[in-house]
BAFI-3210 file (N, C-alpha, C; in Angstrom, 3 decimals, decimal comma, padded with zeros to 6 digits):
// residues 298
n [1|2|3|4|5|6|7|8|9|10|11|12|13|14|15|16|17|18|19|20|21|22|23|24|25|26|27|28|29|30|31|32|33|34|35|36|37|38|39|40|41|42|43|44|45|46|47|48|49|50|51|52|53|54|55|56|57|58|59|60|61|62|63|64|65|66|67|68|69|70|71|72|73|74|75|76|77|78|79|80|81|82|83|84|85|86|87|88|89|90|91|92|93|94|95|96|97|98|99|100|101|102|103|104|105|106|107|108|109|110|111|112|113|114|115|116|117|118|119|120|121|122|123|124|125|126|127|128|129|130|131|132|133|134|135|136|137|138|139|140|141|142|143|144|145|146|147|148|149|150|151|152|153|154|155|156|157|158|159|160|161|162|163|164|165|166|167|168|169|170|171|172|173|174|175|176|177|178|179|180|181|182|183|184|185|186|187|188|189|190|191|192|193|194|195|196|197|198|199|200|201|202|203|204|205|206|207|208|209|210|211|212|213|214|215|216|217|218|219|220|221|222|223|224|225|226|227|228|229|230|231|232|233|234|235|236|237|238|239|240|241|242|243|244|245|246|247|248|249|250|251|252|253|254|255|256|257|258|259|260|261|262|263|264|265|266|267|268|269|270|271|272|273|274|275|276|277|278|279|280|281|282|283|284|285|286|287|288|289|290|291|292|293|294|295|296|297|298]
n.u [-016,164|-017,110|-019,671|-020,122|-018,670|-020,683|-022,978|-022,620|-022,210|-024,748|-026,324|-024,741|-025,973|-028,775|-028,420|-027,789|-029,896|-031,531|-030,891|-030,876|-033,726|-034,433|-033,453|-034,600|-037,524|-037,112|-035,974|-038,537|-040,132|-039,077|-039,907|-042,015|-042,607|-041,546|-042,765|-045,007|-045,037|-044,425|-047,146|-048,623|-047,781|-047,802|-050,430|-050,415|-050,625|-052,956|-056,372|-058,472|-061,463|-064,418|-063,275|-064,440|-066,962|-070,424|-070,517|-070,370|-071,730|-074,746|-076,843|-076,589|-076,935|-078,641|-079,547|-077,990|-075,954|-075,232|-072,807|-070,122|-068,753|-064,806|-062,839|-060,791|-062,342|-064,126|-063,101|-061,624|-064,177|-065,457|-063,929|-063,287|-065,618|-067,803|-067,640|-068,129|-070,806|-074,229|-075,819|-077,737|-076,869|-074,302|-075,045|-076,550|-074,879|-073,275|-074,981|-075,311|-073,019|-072,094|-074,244|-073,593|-070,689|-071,516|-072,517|-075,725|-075,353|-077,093|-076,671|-076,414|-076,156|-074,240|-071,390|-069,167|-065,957|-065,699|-066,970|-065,337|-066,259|-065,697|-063,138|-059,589|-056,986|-054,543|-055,505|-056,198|-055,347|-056,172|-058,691|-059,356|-058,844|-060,870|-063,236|-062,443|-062,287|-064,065|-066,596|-068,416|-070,614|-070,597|-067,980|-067,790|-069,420|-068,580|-068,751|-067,571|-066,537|-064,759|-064,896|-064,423|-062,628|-064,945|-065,794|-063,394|-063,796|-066,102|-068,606|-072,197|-074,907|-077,769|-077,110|-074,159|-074,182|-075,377|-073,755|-070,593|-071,811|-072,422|-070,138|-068,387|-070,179|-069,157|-066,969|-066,891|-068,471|-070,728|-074,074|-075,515|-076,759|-077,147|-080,199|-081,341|-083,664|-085,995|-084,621|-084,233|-081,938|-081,099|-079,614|-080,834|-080,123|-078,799|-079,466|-078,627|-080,388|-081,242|-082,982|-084,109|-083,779|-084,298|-082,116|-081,586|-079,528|-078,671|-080,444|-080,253|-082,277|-083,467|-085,208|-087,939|-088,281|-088,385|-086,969|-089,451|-091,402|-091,921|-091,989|-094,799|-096,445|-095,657|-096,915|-096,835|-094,089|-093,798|-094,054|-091,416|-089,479|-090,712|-090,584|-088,116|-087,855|-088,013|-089,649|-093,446|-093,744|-091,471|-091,205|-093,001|-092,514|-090,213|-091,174|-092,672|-090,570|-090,281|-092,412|-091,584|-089,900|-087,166|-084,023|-081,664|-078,306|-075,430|-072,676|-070,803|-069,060|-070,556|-072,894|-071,688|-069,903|-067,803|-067,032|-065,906|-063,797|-061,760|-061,778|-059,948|-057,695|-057,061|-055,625|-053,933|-052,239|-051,566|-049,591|-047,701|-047,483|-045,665|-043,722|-042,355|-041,873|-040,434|-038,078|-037,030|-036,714|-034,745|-032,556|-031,793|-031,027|-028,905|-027,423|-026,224|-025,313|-022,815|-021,691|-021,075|-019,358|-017,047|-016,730|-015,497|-013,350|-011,483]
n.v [083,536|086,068|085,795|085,727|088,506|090,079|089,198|089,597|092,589|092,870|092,328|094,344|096,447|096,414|096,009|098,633|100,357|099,524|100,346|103,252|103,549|102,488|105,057|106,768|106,952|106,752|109,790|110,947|109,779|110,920|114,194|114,159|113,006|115,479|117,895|117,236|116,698|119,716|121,031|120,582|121,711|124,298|123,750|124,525|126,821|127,925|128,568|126,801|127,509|129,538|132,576|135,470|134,221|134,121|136,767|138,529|137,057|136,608|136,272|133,381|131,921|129,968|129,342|131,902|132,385|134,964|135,848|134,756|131,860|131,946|129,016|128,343|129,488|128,128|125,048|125,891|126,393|123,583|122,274|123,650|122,538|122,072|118,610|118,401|119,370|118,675|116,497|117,568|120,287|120,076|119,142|121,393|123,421|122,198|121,784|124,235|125,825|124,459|125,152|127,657|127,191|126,628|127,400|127,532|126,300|126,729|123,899|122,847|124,832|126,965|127,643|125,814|125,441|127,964|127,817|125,758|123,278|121,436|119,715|121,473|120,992|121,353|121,286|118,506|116,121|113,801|113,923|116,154|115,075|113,110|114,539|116,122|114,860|112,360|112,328|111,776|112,808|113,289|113,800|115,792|117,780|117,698|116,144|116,451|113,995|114,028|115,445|118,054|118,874|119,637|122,011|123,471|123,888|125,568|125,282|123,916|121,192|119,875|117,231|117,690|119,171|117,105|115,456|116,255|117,411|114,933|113,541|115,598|114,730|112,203|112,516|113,426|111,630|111,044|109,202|108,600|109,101|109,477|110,666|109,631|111,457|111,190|113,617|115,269|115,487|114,581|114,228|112,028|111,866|110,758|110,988|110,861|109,494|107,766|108,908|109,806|112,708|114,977|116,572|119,536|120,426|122,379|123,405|124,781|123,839|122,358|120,083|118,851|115,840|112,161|110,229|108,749|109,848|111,888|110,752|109,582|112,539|114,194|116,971|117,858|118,802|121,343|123,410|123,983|124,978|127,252|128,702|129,521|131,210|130,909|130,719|129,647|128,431|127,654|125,857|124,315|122,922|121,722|119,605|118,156|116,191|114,921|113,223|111,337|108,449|106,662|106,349|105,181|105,423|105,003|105,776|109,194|107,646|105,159|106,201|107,093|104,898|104,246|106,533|108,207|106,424|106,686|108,849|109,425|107,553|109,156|111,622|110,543|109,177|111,586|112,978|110,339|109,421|111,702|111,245|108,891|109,080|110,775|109,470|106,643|106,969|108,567|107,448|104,986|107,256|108,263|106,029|104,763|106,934|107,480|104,783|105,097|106,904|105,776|103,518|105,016|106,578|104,084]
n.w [023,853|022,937|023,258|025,727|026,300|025,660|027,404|029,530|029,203|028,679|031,329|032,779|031,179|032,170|034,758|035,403|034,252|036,335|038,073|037,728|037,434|040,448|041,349|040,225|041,499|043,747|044,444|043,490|045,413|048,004|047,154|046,945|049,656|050,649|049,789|050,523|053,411|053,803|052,884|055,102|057,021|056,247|056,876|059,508|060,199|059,008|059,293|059,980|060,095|058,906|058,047|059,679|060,592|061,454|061,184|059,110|057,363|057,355|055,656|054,768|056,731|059,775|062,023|064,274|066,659|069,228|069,839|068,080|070,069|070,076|069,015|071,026|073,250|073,343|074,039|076,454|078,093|077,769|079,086|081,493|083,417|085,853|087,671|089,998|090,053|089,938|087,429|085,702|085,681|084,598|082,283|081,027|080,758|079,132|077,025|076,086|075,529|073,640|071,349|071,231|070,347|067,907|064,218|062,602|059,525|056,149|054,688|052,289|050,411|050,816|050,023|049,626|049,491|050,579|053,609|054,392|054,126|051,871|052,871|053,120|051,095|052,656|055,219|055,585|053,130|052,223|052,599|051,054|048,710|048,398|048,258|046,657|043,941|043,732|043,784|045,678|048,065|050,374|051,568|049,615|051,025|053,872|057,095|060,089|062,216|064,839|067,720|068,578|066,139|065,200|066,389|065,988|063,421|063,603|062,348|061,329|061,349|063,096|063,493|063,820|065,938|067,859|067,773|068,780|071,192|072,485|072,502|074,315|076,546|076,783|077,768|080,376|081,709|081,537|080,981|078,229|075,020|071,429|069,520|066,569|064,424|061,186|059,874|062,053|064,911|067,916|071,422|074,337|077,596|080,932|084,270|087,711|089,326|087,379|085,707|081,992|080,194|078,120|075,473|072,927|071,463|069,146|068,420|070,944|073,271|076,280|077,524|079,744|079,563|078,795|075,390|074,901|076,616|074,528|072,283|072,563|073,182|071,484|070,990|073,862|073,832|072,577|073,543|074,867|072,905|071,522|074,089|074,441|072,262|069,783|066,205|065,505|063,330|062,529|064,587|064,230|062,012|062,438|064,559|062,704|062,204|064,448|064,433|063,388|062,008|063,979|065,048|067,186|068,642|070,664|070,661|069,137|067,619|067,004|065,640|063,556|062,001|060,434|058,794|061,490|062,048|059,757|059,410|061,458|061,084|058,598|060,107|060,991|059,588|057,235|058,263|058,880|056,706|054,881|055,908|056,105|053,695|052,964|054,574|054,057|051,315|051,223|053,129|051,208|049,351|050,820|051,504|048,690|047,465|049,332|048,216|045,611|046,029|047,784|046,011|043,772|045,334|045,668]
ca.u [-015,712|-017,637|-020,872|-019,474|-018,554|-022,218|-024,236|-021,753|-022,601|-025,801|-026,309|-024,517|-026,609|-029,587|-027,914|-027,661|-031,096|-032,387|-030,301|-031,400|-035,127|-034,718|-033,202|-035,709|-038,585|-036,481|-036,022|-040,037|-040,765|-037,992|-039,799|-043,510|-042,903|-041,011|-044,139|-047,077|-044,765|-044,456|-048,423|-048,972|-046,498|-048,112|-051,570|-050,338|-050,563|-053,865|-057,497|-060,400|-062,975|-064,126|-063,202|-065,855|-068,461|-071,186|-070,287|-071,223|-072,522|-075,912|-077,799|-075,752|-076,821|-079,918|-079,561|-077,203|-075,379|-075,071|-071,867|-069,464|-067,329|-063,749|-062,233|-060,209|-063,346|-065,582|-062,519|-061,585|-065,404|-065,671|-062,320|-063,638|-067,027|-067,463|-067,315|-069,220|-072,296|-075,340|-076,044|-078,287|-076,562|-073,426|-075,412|-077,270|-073,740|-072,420|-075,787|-074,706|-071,408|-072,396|-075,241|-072,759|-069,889|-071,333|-073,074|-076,147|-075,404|-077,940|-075,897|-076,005|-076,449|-073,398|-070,238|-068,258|-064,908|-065,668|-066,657|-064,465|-067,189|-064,766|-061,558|-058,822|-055,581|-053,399|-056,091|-056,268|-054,910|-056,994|-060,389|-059,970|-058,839|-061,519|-063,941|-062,370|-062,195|-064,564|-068,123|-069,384|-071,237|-070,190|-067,178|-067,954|-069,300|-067,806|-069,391|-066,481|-066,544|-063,856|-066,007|-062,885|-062,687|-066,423|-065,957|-062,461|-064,577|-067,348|-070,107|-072,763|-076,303|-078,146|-076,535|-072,824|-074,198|-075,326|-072,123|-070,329|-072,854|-072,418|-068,502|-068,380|-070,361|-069,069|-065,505|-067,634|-068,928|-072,652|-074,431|-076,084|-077,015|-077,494|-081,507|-081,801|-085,178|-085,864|-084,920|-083,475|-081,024|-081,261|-079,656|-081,017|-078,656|-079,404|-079,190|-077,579|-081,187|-081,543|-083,990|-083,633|-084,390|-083,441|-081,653|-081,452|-078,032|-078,732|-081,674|-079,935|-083,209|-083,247|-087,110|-087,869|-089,088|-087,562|-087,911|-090,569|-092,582|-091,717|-092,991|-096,301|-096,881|-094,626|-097,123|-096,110|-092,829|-093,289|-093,737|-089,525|-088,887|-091,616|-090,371|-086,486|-088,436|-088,543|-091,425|-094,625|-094,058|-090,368|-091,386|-093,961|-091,643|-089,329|-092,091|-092,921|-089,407|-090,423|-093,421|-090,973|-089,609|-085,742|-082,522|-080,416|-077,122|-075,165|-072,103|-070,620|-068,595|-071,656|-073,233|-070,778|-068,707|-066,731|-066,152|-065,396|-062,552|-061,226|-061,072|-059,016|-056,614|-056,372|-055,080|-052,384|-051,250|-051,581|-048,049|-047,405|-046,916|-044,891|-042,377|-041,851|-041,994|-038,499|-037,144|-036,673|-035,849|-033,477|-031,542|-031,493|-029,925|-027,580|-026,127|-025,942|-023,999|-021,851|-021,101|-020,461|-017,856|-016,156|-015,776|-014,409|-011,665|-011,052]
ca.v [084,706|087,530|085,785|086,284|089,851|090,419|088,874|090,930|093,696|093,111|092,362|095,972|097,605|096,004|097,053|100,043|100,789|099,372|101,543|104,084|103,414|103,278|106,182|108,009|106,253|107,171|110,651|110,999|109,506|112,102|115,003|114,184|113,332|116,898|117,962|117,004|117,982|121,445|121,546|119,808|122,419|125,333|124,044|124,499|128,046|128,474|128,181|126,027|128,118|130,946|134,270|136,727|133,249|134,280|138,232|139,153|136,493|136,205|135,421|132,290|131,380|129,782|130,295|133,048|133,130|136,294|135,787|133,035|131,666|131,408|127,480|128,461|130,061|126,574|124,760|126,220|126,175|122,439|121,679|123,949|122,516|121,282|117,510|118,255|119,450|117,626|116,007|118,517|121,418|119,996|118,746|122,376|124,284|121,580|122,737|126,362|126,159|123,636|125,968|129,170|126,986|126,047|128,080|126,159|127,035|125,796|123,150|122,411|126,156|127,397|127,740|124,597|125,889|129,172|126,931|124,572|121,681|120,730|119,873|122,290|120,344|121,834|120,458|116,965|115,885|112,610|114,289|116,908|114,440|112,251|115,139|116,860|113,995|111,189|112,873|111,683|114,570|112,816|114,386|117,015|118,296|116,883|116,593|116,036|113,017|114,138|116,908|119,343|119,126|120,316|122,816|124,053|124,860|126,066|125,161|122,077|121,345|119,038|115,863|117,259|119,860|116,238|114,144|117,103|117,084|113,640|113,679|115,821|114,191|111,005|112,919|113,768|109,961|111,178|108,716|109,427|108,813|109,874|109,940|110,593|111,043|111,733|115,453|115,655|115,076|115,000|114,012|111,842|111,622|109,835|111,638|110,112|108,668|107,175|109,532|110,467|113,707|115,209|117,799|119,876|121,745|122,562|124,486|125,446|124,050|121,412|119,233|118,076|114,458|111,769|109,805|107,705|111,202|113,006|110,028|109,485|113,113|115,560|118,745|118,499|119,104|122,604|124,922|124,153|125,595|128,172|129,471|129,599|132,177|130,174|131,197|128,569|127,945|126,594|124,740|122,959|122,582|120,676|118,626|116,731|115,475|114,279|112,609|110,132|106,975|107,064|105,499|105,429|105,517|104,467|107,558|108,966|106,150|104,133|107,048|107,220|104,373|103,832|107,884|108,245|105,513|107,129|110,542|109,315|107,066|109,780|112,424|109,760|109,051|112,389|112,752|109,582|109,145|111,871|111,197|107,336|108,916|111,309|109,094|105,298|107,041|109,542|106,518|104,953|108,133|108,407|105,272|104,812|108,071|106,530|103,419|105,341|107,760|104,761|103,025|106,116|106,717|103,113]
ca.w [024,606|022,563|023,658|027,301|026,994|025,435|027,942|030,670|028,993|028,529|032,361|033,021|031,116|032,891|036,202|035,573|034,087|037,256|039,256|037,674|037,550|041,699|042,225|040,602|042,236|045,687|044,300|043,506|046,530|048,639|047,060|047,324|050,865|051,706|049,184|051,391|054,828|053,468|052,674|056,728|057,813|056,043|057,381|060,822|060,035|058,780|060,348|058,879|060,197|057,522|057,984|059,915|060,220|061,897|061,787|057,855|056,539|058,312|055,050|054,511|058,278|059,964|063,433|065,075|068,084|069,928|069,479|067,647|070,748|069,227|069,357|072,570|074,277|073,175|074,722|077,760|078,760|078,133|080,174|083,154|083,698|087,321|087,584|091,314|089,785|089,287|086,194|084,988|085,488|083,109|080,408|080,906|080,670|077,859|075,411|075,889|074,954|072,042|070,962|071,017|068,816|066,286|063,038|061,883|057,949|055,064|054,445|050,904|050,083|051,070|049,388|050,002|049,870|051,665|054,641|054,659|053,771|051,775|053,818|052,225|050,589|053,600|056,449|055,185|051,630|052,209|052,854|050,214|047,457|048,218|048,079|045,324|042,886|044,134|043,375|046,660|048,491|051,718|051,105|048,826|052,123|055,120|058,165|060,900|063,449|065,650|068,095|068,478|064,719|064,601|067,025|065,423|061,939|063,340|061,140|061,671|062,028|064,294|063,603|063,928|067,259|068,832|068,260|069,643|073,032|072,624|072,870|075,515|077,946|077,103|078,715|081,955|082,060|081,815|080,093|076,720|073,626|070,165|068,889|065,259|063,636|059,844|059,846|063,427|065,580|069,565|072,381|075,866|078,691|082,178|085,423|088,699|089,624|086,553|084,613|081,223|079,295|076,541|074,772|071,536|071,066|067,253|068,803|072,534|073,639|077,079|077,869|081,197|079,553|077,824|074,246|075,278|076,712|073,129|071,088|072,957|073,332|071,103|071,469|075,233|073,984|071,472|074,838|075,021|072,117|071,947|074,907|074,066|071,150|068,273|065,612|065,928|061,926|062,918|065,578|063,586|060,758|063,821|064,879|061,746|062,238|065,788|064,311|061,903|062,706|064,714|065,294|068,536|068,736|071,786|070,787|067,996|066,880|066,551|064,780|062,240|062,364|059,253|059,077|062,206|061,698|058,227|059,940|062,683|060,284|058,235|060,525|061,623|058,029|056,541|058,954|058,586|055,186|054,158|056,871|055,833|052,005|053,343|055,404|053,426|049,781|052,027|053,686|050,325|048,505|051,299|051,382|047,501|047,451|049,967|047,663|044,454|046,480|047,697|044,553|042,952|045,703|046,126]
c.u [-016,528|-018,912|-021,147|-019,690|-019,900|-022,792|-023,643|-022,240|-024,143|-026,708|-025,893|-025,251|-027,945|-029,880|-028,377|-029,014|-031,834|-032,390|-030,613|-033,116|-035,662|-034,311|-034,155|-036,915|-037,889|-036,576|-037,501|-040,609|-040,327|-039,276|-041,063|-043,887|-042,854|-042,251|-045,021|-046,098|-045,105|-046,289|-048,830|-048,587|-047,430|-050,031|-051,990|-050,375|-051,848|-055,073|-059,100|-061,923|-062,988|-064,017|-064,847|-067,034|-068,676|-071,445|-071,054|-071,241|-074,152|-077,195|-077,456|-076,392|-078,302|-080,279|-078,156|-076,732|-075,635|-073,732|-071,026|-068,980|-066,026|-063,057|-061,768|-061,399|-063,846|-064,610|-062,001|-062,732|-065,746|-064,355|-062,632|-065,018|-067,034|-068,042|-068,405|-070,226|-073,093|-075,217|-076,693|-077,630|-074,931|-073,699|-076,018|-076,196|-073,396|-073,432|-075,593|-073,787|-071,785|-072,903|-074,485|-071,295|-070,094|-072,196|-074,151|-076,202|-076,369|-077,006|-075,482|-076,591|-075,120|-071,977|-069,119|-067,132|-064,561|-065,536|-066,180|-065,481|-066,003|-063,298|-060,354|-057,815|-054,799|-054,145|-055,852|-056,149|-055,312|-058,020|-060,008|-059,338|-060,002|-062,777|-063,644|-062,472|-063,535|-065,912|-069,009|-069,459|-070,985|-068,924|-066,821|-068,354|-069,687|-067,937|-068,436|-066,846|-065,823|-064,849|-065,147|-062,385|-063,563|-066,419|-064,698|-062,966|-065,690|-068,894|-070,493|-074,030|-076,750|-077,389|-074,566|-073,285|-074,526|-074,289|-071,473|-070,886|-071,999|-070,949|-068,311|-068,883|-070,122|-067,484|-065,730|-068,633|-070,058|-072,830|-075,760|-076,372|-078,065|-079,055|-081,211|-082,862|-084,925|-086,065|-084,392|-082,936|-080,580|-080,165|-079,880|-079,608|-079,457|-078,636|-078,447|-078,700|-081,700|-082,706|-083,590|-084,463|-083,391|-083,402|-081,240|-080,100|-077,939|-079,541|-081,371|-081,414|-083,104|-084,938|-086,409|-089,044|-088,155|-088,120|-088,922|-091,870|-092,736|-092,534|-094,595|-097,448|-096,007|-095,289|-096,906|-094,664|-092,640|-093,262|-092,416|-089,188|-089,247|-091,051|-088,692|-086,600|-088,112|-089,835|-092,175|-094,101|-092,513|-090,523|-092,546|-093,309|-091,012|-090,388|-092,916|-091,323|-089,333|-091,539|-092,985|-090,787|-087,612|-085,127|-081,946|-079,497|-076,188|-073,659|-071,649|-070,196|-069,901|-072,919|-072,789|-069,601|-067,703|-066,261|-065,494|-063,359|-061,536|-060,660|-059,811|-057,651|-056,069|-055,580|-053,790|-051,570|-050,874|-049,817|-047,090|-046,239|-045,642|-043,198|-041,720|-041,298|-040,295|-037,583|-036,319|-036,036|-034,514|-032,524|-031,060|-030,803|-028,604|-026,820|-025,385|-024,649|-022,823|-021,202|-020,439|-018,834|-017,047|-015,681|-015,101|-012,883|-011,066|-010,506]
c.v [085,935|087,334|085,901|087,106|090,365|090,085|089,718|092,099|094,099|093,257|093,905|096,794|097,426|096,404|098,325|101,129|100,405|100,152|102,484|104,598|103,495|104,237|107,110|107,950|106,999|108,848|111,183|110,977|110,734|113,509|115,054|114,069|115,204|117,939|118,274|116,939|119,306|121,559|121,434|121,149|124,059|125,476|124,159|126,278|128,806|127,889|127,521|126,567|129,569|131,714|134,402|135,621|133,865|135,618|139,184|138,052|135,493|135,596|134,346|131,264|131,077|130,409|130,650|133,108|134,267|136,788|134,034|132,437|130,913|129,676|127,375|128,646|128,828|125,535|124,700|126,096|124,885|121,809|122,427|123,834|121,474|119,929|117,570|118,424|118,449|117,440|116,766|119,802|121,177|119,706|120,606|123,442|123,751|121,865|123,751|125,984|125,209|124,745|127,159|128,813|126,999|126,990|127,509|127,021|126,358|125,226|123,065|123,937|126,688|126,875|126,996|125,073|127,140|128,718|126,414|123,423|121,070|120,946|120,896|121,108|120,418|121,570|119,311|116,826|114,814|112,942|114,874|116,225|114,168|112,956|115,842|115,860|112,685|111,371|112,320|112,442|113,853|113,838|115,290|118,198|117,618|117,405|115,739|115,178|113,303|115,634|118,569|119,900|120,364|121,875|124,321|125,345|125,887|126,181|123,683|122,733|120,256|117,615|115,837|118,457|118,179|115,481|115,033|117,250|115,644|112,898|114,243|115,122|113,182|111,199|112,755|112,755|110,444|110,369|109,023|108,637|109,553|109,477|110,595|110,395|111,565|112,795|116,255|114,938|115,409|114,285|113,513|111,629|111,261|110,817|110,800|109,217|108,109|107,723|110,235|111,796|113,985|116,325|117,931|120,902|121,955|123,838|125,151|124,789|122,747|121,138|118,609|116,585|113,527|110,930|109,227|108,913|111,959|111,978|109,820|110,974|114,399|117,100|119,044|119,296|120,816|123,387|125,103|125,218|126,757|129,151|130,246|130,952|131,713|130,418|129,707|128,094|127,129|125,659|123,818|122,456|121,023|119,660|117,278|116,061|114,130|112,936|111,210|108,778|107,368|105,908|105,873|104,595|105,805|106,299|108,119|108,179|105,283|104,819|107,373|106,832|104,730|105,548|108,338|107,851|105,928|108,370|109,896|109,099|108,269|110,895|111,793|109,993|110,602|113,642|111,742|109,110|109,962|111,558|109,934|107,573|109,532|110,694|107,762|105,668|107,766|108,602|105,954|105,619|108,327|107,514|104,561|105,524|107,812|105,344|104,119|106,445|106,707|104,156|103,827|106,493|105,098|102,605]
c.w [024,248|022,884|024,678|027,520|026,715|026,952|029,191|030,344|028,742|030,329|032,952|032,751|032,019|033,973|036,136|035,393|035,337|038,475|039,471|037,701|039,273|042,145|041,519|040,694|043,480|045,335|044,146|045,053|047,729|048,260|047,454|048,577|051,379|051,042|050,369|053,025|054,571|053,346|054,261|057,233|057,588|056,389|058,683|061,081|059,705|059,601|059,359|059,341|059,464|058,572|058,499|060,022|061,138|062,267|060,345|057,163|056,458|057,364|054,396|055,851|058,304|061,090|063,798|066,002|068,357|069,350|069,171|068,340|069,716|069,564|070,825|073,485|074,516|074,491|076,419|078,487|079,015|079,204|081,667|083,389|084,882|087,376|088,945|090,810|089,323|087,900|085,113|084,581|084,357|081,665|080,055|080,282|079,375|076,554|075,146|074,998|073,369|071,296|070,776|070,024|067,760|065,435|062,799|060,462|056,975|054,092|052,923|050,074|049,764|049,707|050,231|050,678|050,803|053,237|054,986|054,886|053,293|051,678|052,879|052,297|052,239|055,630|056,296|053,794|051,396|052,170|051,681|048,898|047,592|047,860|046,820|043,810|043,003|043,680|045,133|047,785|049,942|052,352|050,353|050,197|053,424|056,614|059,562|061,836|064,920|066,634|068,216|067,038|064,524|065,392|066,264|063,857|062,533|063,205|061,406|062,010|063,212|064,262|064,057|065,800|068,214|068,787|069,360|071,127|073,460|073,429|074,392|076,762|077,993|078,279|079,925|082,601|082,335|080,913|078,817|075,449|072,552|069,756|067,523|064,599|061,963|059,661|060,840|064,001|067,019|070,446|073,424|076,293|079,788|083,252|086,588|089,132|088,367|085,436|083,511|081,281|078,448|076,326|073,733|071,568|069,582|067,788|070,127|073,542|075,166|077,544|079,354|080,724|078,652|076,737|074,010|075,475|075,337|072,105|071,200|073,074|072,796|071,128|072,923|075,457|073,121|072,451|074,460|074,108|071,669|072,926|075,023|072,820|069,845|067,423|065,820|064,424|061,810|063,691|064,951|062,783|061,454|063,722|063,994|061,637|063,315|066,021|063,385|062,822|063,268|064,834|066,545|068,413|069,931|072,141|069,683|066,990|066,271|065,834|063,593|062,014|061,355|058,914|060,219|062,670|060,818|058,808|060,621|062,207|059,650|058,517|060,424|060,016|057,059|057,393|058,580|057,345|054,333|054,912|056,312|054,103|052,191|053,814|055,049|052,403|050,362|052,187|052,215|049,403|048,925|051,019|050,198|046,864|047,812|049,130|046,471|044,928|047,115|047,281|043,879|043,730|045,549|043,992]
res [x|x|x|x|x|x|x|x|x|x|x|x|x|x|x|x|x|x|x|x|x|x|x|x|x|x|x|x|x|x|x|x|x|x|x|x|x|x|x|x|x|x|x|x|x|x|x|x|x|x|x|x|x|x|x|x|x|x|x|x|x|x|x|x|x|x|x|x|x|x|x|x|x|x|x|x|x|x|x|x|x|x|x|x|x|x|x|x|x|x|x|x|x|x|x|x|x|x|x|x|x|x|x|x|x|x|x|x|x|x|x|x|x|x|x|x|x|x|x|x|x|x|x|x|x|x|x|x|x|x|x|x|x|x|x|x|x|x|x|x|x|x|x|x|x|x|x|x|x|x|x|x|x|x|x|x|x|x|x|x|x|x|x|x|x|x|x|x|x|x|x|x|x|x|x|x|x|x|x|x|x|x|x|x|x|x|x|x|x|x|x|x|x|x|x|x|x|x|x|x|x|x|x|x|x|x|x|x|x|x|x|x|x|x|x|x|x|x|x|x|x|x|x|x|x|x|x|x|x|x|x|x|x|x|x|x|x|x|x|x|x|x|x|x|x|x|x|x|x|x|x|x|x|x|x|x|x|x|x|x|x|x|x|x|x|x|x|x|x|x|x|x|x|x|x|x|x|x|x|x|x|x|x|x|x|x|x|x|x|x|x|x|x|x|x|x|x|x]
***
């Protein structure tokens, strides 16, 4: 009998330590979700593009807008661009507006966190761990997949001004694709009779030839940019880029798959997660509560 009430009691206590070991696992879990809502919640409030870019901090900058267009302006311009017009004249409208979003900043110059290179806690708590802890400069500074993202910050050079192009006209079913050479990052798109050319939205710049005319004959191509008023000592700079070897890329996805993918996931989950983290330990506290106030009246 006393080896009975032992092992009973030893079983109770067992219970009870286990009981207590999930409720404050459920309680952890409860707080870290309402945690990382409250950070979601309070980053619905703030803006990931710096302060004053492109107004005082011009020796941070490469090339200049006129002016910065604000997210809404970039927006509204790509959402009212006429669907009747020729082929030319939307890709011609969609390099503007590219060319007037974005900043081009000296990338690995700049002050990470000022920019928002790397993602703030209260944008993404997946990007800016992975950048804040991980050491990899991928992520240390983070070059957005999503083109509404890119446009939202701001800031980008030629490889995030052509996804962006890229995006867009994949909306307006022009066909396209991504060139990237060692050093640059372009643009072709196909007209309604089937002719390419190509365009630079890093540089605002648009050629009447396509990659095939640029590789066989790239000083046909420095007039463009020359004439857009670019110095000769930039445009040569450009041109040993034009002279490398290249990659094409069908759109951004296939430009940057596996980030592309990660971004996307992690928007979802970075909701996701804390909701499932409030909502399973929650049910669990409730209906626990529920059992111990029923055994006590009962």
């Amino acid at each position: 009998m006393k080896a009975t009430r032992n092992r009973t009691k030893t079983y109770s206590e067992s219970h009870n330590i286990g009981r207590l070991v999930r409720k404050a696992f459920a309680v952890f879990a409860f707080l870290l979700g309402f945690i990382l809502l409250a950070i979601n919640f309070y980053g619905l409030t703030q803006t990931i593009r710096k302060p004053g870019l492109g107004v005082n901090d011009h020796e941070q900058l490469r090339f200049i807008p006129e002016r910065v267009w604000s997210y809404e302006e970039s927006i509204n311009a790509i959402d009212s661009l006429d669907r009747s017009l020729a082929t030319e004249a939307i890709v011609s409208k969609a390099n503007y507006l590219v060319n007037q979003s974005l900043v081009h900043i000296e990338w690995l110059d700049v002050d990470a966190q000022a920019y928002r290179q790397l993602i703030p806690m209260w944008e993404n708590y997946f990007l800016w761990a992975i950048g804040e802890f991980s050491g990899l400069p991928q992520f240390e500074r983070y070059h957005y997949a999503d083109y509404k993202r890119n446009i939202r910050r701001g800031i980008g050079i030629c490889g995030d001004a052509s996804t962006v192009l890229s995006s867009i006209l994949d909306t307006y079913d022009i066909e396209n694709r991504i060139v990237s050479f060692k050093g640059h990052v372009i643009v072709e798109y196909e007209n309604e009779q089937g002719y390419r050319s190509l365009v630079d939205p890093d540089f605002g710049v648009e050629m009447d030839g396509n990659l095939e005319h640029l590789v066989q004959n790239p000083e046909g191509f420095k007039q463009y940019y020359l004439d857009a008023g670019y110095p000769s000592a930039e445009v040569d700079w450009l041109f040993k880029a034009y002279d490398s070897t290249f990659s094409i890329f069908d759109d951004t996805l296939h430009f940057m798959t596996k980030r592309y993918i990660f971004e996307q996931v992690s928007y979802v989950m970075k909701w996701l997660l804390p909701i499932l983290l409030v909502f399973f330990p929650g049910v669990y506290l409730f209906r626990t509560k529920r059992v111990r106030i029923g055994a006590a009246e009962s």
